[in-house]
MARBA-3410 file (N, C-alpha, C, O; in Angstrom, 1 decimal):
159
45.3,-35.8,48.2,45.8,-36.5,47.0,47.1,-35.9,46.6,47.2,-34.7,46.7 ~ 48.3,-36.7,46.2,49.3,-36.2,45.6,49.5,-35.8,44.4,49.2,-36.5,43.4 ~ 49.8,-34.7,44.3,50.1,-34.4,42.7,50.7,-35.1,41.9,51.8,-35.3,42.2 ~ 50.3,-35.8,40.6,51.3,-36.9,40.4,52.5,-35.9,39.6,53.5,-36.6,39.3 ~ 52.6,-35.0,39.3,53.7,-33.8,38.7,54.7,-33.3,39.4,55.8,-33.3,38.8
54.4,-32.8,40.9,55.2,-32.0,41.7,55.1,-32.7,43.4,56.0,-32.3,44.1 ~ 54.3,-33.6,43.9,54.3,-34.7,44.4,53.3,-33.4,46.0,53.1,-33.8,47.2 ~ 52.9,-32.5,45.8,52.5,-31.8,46.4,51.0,-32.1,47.0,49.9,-31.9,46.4 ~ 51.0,-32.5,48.0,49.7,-33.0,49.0,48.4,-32.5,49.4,47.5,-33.0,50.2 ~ 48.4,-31.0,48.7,47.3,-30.0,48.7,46.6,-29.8,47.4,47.2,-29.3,46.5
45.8,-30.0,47.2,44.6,-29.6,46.2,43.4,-29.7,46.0,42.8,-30.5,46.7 ~ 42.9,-28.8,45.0,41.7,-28.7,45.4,40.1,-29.4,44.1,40.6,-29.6,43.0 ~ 39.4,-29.6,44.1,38.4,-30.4,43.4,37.9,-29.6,42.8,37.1,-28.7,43.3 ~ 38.3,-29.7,41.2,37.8,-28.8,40.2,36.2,-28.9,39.4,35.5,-28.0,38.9 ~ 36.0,-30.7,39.7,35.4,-31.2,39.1,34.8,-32.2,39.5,35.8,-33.0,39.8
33.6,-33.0,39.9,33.5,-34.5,39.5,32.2,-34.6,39.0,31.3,-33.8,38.7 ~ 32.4,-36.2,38.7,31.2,-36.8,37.7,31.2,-38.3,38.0,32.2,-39.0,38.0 ~ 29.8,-38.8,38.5,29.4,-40.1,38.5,29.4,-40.7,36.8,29.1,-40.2,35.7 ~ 30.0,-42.4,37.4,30.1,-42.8,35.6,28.7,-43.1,35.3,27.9,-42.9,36.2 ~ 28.3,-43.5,34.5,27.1,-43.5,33.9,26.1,-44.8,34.8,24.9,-45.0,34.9
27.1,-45.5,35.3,26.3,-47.0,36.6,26.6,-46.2,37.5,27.0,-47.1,38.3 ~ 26.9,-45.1,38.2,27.4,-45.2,39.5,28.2,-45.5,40.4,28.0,-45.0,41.5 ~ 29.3,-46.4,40.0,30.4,-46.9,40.7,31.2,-46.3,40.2,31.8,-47.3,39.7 ~ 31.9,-45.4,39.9,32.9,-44.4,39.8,32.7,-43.4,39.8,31.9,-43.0,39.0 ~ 33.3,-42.3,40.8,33.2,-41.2,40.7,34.6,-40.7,39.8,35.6,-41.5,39.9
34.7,-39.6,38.9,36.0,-39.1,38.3,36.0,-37.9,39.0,34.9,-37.3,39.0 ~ 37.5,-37.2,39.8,37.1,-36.2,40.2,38.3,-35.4,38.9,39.0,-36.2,38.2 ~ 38.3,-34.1,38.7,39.4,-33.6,38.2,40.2,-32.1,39.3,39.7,-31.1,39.7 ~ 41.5,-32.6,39.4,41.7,-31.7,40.7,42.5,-30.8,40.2,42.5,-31.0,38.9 ~ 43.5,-29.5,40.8,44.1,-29.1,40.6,45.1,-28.7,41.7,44.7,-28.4,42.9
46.3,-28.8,41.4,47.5,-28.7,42.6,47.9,-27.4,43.3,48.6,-26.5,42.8 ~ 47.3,-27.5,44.4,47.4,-26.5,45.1,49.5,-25.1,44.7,49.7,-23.9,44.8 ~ 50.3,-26.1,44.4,51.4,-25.7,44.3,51.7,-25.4,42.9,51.7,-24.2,42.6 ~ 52.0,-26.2,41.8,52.1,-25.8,40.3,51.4,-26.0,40.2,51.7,-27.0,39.4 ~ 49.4,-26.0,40.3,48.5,-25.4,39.1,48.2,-26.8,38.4,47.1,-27.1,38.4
49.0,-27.5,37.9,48.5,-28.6,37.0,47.2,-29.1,37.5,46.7,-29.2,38.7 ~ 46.8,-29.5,36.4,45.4,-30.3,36.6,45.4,-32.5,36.4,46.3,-32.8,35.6 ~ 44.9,-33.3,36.7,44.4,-34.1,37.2,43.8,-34.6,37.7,43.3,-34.1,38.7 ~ 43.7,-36.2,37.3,42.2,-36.8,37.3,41.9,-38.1,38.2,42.0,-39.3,37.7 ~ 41.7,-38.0,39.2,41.7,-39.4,40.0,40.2,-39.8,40.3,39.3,-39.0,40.6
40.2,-40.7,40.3,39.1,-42.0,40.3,38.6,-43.3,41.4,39.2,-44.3,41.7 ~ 37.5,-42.6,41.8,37.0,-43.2,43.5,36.1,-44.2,43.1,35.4,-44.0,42.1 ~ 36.1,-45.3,43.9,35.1,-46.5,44.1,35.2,-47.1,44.7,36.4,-47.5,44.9 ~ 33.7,-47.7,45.6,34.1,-48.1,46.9,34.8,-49.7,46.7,34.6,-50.5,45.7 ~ 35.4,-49.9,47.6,36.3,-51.1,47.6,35.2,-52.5,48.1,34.5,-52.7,49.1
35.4,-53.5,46.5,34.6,-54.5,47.5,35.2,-55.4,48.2,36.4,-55.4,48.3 ~ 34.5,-56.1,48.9,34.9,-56.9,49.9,34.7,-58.4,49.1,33.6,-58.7,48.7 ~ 35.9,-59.2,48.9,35.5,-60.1,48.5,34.9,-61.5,49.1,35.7,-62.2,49.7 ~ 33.2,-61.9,48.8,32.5,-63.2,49.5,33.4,-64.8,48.5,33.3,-65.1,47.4 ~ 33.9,-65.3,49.6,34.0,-66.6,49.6,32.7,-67.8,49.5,31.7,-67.7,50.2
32.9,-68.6,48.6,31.8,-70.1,48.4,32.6,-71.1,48.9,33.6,-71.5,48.4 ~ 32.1,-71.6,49.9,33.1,-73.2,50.5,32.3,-74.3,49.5,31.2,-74.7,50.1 ~ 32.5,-74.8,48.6,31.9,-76.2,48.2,32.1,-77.4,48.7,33.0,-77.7,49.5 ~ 31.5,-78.0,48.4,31.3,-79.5,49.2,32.8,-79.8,49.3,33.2,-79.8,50.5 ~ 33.6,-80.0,48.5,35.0,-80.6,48.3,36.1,-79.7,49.3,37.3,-80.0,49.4
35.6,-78.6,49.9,36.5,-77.5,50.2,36.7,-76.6,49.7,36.7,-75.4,50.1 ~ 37.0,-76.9,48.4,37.6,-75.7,47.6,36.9,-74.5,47.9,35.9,-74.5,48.6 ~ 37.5,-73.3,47.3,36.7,-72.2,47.4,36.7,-71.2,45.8,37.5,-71.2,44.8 ~ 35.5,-70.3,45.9,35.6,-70.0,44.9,34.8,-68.5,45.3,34.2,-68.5,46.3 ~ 34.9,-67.4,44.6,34.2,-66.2,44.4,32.5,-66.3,44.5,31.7,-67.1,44.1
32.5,-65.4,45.1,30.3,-65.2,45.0,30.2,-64.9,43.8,30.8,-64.0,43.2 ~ 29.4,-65.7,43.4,28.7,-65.3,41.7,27.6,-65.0,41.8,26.8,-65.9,42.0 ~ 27.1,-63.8,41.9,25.7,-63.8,41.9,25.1,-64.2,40.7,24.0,-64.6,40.7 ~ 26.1,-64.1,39.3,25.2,-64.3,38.4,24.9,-66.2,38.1,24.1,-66.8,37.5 ~ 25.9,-66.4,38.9,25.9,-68.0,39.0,25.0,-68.6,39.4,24.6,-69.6,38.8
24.3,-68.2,40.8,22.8,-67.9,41.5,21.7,-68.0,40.6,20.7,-68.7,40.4 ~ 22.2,-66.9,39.9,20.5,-66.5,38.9,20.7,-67.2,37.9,19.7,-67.4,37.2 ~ 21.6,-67.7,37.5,21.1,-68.8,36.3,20.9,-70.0,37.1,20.0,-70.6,36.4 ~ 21.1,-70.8,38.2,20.6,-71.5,38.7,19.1,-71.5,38.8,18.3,-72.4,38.7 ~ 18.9,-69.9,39.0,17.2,-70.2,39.7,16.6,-70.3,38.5,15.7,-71.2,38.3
17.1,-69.4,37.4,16.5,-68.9,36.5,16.3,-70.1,35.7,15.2,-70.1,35.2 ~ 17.2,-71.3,35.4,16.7,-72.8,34.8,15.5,-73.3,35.5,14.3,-73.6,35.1 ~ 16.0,-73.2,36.8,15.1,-74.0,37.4,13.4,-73.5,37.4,12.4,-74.3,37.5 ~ 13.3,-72.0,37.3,11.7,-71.4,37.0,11.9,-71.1,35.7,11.7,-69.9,35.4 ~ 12.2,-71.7,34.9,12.5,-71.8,33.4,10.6,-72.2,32.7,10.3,-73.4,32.4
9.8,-71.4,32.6,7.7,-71.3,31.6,7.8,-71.8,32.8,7.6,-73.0,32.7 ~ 7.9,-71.4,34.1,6.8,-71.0,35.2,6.4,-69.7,35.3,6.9,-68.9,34.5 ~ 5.5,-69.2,36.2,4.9,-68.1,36.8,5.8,-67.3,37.7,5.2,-66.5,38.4 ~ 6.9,-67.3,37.6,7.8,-66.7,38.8,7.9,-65.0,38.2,7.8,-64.7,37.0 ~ 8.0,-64.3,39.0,8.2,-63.0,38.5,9.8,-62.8,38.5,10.5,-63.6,39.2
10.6,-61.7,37.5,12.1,-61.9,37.6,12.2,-61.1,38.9,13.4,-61.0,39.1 ~ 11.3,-60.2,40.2,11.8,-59.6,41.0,11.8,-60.6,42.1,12.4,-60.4,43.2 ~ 11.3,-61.6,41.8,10.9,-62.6,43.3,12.4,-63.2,42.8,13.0,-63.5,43.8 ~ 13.0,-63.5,42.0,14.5,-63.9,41.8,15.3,-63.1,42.1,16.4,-63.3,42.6 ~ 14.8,-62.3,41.8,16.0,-61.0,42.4,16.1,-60.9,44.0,17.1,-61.3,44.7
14.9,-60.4,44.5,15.1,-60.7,45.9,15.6,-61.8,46.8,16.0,-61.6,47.9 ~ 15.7,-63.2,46.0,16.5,-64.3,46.8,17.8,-64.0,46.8,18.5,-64.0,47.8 ~ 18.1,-63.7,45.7,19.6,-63.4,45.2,20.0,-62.2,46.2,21.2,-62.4,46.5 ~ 19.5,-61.2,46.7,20.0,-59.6,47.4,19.8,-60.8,48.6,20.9,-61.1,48.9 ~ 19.0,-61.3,49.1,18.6,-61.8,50.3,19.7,-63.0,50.6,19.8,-63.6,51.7
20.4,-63.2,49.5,21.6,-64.0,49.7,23.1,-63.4,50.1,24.0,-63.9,50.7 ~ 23.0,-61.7,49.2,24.3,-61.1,49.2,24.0,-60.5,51.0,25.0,-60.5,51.7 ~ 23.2,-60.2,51.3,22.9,-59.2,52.4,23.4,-60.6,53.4,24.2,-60.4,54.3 ~ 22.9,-61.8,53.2,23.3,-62.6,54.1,24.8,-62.6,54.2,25.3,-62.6,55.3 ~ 25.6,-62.6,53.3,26.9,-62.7,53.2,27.6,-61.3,53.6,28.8,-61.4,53.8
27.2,-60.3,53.7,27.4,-58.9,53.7,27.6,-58.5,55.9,28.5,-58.1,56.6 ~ 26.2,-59.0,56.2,25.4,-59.2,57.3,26.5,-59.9,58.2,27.0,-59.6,59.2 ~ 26.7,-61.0,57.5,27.9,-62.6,58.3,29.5,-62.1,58.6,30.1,-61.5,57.7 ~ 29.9,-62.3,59.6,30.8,-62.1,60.7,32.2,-62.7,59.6,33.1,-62.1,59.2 ~ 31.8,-63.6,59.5,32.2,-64.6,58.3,32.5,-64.0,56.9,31.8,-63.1,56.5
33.6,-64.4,56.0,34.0,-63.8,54.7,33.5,-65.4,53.8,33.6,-65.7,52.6 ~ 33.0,-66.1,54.9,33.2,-67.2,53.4,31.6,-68.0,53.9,31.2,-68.1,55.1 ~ 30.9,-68.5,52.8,29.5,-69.2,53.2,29.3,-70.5,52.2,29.3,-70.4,51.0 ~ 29.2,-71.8,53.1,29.5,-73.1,52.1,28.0,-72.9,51.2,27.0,-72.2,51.3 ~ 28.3,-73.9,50.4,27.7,-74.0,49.5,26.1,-74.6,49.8,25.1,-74.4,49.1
26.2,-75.4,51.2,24.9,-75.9,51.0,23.8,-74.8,51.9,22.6,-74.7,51.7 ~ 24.6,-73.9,53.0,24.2,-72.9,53.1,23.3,-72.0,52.1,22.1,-71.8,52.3 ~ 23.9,-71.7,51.1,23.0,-71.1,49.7,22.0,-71.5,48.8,21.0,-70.9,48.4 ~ 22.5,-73.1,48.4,21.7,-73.8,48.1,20.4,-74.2,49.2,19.2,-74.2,48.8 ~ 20.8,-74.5,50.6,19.3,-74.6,51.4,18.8,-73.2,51.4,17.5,-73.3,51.4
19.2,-72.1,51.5,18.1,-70.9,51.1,17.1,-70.8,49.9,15.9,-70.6,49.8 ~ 18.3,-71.1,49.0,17.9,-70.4,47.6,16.3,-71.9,47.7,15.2,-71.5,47.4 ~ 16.4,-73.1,48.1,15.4,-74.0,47.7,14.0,-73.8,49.0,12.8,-74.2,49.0 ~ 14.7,-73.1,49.8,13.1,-72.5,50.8,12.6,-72.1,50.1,11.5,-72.5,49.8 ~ 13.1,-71.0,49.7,12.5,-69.4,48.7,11.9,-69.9,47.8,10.7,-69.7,47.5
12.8,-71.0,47.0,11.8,-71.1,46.0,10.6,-72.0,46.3,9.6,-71.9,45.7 ~ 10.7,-72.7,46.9,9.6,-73.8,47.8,8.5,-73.3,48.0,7.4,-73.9,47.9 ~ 8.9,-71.8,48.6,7.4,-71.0,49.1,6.9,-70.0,47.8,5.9,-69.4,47.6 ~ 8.1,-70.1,47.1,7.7,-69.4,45.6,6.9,-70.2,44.4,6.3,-69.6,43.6 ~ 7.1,-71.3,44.5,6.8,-72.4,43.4,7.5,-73.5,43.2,8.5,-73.6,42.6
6.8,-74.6,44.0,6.9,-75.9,43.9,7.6,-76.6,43.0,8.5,-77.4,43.4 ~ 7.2,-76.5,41.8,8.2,-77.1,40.4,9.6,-76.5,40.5,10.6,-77.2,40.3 ~ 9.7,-75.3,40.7,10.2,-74.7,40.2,11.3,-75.2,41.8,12.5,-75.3,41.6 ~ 11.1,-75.5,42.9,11.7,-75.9,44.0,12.4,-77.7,43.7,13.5,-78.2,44.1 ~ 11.4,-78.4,42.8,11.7,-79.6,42.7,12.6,-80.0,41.9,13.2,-81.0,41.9
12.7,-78.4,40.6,13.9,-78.8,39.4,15.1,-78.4,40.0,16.1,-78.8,39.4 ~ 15.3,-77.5,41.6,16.3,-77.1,41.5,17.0,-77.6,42.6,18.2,-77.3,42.8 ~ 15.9,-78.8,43.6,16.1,-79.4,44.2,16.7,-81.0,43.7,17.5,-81.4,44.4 ~ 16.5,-81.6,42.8,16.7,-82.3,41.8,18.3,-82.1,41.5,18.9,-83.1,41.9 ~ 19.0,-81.3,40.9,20.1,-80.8,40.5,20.6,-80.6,41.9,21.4,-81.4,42.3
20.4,-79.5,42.7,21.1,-79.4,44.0,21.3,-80.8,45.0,22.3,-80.7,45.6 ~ 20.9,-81.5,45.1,20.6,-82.9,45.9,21.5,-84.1,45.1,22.1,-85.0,45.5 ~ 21.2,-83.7,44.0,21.9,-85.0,42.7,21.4,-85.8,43.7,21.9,-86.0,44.8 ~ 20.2,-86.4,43.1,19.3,-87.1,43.2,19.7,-88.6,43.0,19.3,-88.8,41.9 ~ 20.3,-89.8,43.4,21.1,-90.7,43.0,20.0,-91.7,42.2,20.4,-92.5,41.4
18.9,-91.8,42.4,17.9,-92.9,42.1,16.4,-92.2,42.0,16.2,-91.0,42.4 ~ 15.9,-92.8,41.7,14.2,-92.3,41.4,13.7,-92.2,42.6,12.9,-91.3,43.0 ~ 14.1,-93.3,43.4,13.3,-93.3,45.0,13.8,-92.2,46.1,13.2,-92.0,47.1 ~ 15.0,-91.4,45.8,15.1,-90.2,46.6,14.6,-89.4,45.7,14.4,-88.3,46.3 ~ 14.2,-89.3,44.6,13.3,-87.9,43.9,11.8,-88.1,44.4,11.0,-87.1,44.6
11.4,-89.4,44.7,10.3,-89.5,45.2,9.9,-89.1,46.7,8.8,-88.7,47.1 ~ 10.8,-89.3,47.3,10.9,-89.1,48.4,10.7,-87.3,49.3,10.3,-86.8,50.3 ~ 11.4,-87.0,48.0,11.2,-85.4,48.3,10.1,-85.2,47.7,9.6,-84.2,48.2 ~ 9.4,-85.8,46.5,7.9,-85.1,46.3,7.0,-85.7,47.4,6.1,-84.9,47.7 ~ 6.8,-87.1,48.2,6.4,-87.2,49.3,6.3,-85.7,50.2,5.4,-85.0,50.6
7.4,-85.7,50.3,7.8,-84.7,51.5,6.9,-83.3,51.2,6.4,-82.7,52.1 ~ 6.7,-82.9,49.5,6.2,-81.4,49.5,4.2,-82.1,49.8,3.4,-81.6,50.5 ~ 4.1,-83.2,49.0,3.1,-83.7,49.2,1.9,-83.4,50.6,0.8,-82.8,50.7 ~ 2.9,-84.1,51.3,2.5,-84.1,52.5,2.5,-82.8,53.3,1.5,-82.6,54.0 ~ 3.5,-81.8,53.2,3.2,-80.6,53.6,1.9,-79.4,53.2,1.2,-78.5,53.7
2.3,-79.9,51.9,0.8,-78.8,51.4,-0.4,-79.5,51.8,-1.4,-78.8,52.1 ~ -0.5,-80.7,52.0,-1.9,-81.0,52.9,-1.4,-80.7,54.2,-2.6,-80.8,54.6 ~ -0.7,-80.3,55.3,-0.7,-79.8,56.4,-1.0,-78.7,56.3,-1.7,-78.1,57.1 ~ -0.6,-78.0,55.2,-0.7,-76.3,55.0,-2.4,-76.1,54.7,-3.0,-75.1,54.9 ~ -2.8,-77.0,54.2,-4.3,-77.0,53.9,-5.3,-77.0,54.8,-6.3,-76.3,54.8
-5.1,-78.2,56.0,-5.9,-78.3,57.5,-5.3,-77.3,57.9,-6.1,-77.0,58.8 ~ -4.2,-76.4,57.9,-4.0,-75.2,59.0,-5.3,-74.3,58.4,-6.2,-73.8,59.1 ~ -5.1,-74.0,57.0,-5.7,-72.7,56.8,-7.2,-72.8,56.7,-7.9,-71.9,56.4 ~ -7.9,-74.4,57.1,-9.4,-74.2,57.2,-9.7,-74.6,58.2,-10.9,-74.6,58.5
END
């Protein structure tokens, strides 16, 4: 580290302290050559995830953008808030994991509506509903057909 005083490239770590979340360390140093003391401040660098939207555009990962999506959509159901959480880490790790800096949108959206599919049905159909923009009553029907019919397959498997 440079002294910011004497511009000297030796010194030594007087001090540090994690900030109260953990993403900052403060260290306080002192310059190996005139003695002065300062304070420099470490955190790891993020990497920033791209969203491709339908249209192209691109826009920043929101995770919090995610969780209010799920969170309407299991809005007085039975969902626990850690089974939301987990889709959401299970979405960053996918982006983290990916070779790729950027992941379209319907990629996310077809996750986020498995998870909740196998998490709670309503709670898959309000968010399926909105993600799909549903143009007419007969494709909203169409997809309750579809869960319909799977939970009776799911039913002759397990007896």
């Amino acid at each position: 580290m440079k002294c910011p005083y004497c511009g000297y490239t030796k010194d030594r770590v007087v001090d540090s302290r994690e900030s109260k979340r953990g993403e900052v360390i403060r260290r306080r140093r002192q310059c190996g050559s005139c003695g002065k003391r300062f304070t420099s401040y470490e955190r790891i660098e993020e990497i920033p995830y791209m969203v491709v939207k339908k249209d192209q555009s691109r826009e920043l990962f929101d995770r919090d953008k995610i969780r209010r999506g799920i969170l309407k959509a299991c809005e007085k159901r039975p969902v626990p808030i850690t089974a939301i959480e987990e889709i959401i880490e299970e979405i960053e790790n996918r982006l983290q994991n990916s070779a790729e800096r950027e992941l379209p949108t319907e990629e996310i959206g077809g996750f986020v509506m498995e998870s909740l599919r196998k998490l709670d049905e309503v709670a898959y159909v309000r968010f399926a509903s909105v993600y799909r923009s549903f143009r007419d009553l007969n494709e909203f029907m169409a997809e309750l057909s579809q869960i319909i019919q799977s939970r009776g397959e799911h039913k002759k498997e397990s007896a």
